[in-house]
C-alpha positions in Angstrom: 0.0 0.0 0.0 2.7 2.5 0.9 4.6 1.9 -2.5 1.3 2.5 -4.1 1.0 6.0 -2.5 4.9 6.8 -3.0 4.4 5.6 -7.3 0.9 7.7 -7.2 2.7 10.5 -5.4 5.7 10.1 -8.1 3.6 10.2 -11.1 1.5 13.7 -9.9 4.7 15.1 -9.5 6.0 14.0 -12.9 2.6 15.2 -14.5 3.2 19.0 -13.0 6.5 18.9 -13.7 5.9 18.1 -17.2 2.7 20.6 -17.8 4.9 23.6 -16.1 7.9 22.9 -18.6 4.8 23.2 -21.4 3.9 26.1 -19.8 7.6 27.7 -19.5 8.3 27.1 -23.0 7.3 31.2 -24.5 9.3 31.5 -28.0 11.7 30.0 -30.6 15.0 29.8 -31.6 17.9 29.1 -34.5 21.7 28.7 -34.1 22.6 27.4 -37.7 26.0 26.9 -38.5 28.8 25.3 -41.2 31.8 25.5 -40.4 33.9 24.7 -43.5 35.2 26.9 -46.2 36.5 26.0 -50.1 34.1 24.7 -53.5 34.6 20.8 -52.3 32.6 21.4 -49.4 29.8 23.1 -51.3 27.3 20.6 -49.9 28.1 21.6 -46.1 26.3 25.1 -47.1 23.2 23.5 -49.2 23.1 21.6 -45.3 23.2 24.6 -43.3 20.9 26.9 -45.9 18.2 23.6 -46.4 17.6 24.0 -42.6 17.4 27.3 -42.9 14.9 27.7 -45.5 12.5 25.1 -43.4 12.9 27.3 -39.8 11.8 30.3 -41.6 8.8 28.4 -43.9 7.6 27.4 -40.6 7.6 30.9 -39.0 10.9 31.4 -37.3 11.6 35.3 -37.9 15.2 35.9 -39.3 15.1 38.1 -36.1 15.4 34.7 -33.8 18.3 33.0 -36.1 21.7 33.1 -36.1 23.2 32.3 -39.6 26.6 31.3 -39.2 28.6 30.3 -42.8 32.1 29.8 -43.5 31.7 30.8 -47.4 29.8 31.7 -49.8 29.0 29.6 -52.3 26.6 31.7 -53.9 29.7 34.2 -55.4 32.0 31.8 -56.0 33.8 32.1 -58.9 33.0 28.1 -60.0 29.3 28.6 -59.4 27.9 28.1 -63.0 24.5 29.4 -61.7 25.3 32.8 -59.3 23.9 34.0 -56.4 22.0 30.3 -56.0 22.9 27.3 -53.7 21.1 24.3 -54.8 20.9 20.7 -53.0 19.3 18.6 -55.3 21.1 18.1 -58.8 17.1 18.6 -60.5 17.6 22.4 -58.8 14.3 21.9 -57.3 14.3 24.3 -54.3 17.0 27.6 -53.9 18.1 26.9 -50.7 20.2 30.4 -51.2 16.6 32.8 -51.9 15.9 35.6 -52.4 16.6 37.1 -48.4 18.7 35.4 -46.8 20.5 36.6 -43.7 23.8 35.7 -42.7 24.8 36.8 -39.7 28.3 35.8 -38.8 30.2 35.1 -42.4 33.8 34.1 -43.9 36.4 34.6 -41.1 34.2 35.7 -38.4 33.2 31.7 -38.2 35.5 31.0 -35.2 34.9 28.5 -32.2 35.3 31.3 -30.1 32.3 33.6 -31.9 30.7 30.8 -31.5 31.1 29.9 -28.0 30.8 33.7 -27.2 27.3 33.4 -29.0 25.6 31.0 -26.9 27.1 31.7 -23.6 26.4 35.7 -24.4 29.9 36.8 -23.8 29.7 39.6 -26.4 31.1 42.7 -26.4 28.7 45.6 -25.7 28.9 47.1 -29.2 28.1 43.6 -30.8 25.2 44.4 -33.0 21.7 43.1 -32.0 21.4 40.6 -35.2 24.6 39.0 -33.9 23.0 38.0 -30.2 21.1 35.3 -29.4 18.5 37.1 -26.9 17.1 34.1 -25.6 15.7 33.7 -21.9 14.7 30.8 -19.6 11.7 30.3 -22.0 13.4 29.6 -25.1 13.5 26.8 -27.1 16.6 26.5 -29.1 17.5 24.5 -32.0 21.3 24.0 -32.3 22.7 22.5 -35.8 26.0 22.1 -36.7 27.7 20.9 -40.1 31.4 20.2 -41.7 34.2 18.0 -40.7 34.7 16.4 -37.5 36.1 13.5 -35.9 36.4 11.7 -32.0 35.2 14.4 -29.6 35.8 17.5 -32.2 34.4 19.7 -34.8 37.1 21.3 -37.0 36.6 25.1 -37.6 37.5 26.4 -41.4 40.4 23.6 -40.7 42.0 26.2 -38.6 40.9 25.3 -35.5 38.4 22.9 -33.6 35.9 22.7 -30.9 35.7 20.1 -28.7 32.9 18.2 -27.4 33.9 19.3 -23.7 34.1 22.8 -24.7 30.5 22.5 -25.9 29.4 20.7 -23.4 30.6 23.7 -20.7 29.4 26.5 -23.3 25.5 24.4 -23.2 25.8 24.5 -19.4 26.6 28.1 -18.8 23.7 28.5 -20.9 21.7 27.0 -18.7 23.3 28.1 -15.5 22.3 32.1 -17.2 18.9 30.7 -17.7 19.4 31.0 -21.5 16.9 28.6 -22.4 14.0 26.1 -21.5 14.9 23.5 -24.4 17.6 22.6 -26.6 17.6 20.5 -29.7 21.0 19.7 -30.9 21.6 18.3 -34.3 25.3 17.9 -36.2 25.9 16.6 -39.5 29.8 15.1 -39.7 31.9 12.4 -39.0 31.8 10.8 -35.9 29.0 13.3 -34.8 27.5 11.5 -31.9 30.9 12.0 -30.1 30.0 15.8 -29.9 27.0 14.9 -27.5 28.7 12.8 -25.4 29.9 14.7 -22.9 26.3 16.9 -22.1 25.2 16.9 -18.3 23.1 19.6 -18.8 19.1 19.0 -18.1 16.8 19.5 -21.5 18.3 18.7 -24.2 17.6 16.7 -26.8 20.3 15.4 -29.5 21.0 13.9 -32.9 23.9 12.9 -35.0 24.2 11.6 -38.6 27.0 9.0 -37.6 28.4 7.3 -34.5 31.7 7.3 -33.1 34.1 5.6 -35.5 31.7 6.1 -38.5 31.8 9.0 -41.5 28.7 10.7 -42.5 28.5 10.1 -46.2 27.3 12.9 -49.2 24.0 12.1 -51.6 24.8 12.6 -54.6 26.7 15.3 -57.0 25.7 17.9 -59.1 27.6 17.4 -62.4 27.4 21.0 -63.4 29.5 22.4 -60.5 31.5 18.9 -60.1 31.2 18.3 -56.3 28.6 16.5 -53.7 25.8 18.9 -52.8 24.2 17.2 -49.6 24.8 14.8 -46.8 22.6 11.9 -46.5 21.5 12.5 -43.4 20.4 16.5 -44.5 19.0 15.7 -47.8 16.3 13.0 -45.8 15.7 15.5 -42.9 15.2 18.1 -45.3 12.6 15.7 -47.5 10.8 15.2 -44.1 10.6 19.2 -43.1 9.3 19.6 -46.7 6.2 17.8 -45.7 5.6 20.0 -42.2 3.7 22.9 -41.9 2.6 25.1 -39.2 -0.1 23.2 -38.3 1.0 20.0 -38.8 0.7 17.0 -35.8 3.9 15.2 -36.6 6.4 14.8 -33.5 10.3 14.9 -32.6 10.2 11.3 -32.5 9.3 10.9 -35.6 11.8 13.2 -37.1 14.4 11.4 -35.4 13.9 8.1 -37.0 13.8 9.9 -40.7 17.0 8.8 -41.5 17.5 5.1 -41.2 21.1 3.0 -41.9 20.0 1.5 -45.0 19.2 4.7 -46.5 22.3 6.7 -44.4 24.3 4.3 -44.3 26.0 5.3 -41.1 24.0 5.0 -38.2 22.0 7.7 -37.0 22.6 8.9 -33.1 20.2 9.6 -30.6 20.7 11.2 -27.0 17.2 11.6 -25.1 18.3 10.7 -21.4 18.6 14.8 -20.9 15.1 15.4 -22.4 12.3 15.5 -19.6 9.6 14.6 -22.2 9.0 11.6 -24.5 10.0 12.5 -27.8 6.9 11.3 -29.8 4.3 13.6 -27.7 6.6 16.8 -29.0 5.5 18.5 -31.7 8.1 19.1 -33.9 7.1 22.6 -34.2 8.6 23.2 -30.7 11.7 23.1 -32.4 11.3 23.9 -36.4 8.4 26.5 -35.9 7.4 29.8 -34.5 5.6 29.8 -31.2 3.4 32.6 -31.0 1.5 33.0 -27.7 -2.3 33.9 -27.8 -4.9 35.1 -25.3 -8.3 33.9 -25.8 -10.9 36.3 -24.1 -14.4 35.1 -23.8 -17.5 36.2 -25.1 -18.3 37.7 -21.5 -15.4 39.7 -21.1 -15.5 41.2 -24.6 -14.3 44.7 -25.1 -17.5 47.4 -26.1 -16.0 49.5 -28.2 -19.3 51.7 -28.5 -19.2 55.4 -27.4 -21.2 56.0 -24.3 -24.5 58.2 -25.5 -23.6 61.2 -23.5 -20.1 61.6 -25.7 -22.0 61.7 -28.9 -23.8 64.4 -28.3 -21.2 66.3 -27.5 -19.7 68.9 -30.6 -16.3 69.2 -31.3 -15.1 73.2 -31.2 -15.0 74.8 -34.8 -11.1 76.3 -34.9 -10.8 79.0 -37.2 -8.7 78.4 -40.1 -5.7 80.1 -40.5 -4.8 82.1 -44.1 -1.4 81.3 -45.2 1.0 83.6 -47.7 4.1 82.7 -49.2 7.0 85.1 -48.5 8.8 86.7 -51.5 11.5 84.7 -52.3 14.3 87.3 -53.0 12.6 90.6 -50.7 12.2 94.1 -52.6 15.4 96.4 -51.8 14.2 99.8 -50.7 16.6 102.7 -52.1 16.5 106.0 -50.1 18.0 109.5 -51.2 20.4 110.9 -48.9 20.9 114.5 -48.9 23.8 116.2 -48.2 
């Protein structure tokens, strides 16, 4: 009987716990970054620029997304088609647009821009577009893409960050009360190794490959001669194609959209941080805009009717004032002067 009333007790407490972290969660946000430069790696952009075209579809404001890429493959002298990234050889969808936003660009791509980002270590003068402003109730999706390998992701092959590094960074986020959820997502080599070390609470993670595995390309484009996806991108993307604002379809299913015989390597998943079950979160709470309504009943409704004694009332006739222009060059007056 008494383990009875501790399991009831347990599973009332769960159940609050669970509808206040609902409750908490207030807005959205993106932290979208590659992190390689050079044409060869022309499919890590289409990566970072596919997920970016889906955030914003489903309502993410460019206002609440950090755009981080390492080039630009839209100018580059190779590209046979300027000012478009594609990542499907058929050119289907411009993952480049007509308005996108990059926020941090070429060299400014650094792990420690990008460590300064989330944490919120910027300096005072660093403009508002490069901040991530979130608060305790933010959701926050976190995706990375490039090259990687045990426990690091390399940095425009300059420099790396390392999975402890990211692990601290995602815990002084939460110690700052910089957000309510995190969704972390990496597209590389050896990706799951880059979650390994989290101990911070809510957060939810996938990884295109586990540790000792490489995360493979789709296919290439033979009028720009290189690979223009990863597997794991092009089917994530294919599923976010089908979302839309409304739409009932959960985390846990986008986490199963990329299975080994169509990846190849094996797909990742970290859930032992995330307070709810994957398959009752909309996937909106990551992908889409949140926008917070107040429903007001038909008894409290706002009478926007002027009282009777106010219409009655005349407004004061004010006299109309009579302009003139002023000459534009005045008349000079000449007076004799007697001597």
């Amino acid at each position: 009987m008494y383990c009875i009333k501790v399991i009831h007790f347990i599973g009332i407490f769960m159940l609050l716990y669970v509808l206040e972290n609902e409750a908490a969660h207030t807005n959205n946000w993106a932290v979208l970054v590659d992190t390689s430069r050079f044409w060869f790696n022309y499919r890590h952009v289409a990566n970072v620029l596919s997920i970016y075209r889906s955030v914003k579809r489903l309502g993410i404001p460019d206002s609440q997304i950090i755009l981080m890429v390492a080039d630009d493959m839209a100018c580059n002298p190779r590209n046979p088609r300027p000012a478009t990234v594609f990542n499907n050889a058929n050119q289907h969808i411009n993952v480049y647009g007509d308005d996108v936003e990059v926020d941090y660009r070429g060299y400014e791509v650094t792990v420690e821009n990008f460590v300064r980002l989330l944490t919120g270590r910027l300096p005072p003068d660093t403009p508002r577009s490069k901040q991530l402003l979130t608060d305790e109730g933010s959701n926050v999706l976190v995706y990375l893409t490039g090259h990687g390998g045990d426990g690091f992701l390399k940095f425009q092959d300059n420099e790396e960050v390392t999975s402890q590094e990211l692990a601290d960074a995602l815990e002084q986020m939460w110690q700052k009360r910089r957000y309510h959820e995190i969704f972390f997502m990496i597209d590389t080599c050896q990706a799951a190794s880059m979650y390994e070390k989290f101990y911070s609470p809510n957060i939810l993670a996938v990884a295109s490959s586990l540790v000792g595995e490489d995360s493979l390309s789709h296919h290439v484009d033979p009028a720009i001669g290189v690979y223009i996806i990863d597997r794991y991108t092009y089917y994530a993307l294919a599923f976010l194609e089908r979302v839309q604002p409304d739409s009932a379809q959960t985390m846990g299913e986008f986490l199963a959209v990329c299975p080994k015989r169509v990846c190849i390597s094996t797909v990742g998943v970290r859930k032992d941080l995330f307070a709810r079950d994957p398959h009752k979160v909309p996937i909106t709470d990551f992908f889409g805009a949140l926008r917070p309504v107040e429903i007001i009943s038909s008894d409290s409704s706002i009478n926007l009717t002027l009282p009777t004694d106010l219409k009655s009332v005349e407004e004061p006739e004010i006299p109309k004032k009579k302009y003139a222009y002023a000459s534009q060059f005045p008349t000079i007056v000449k007076q004799k002067i007697e001597l």
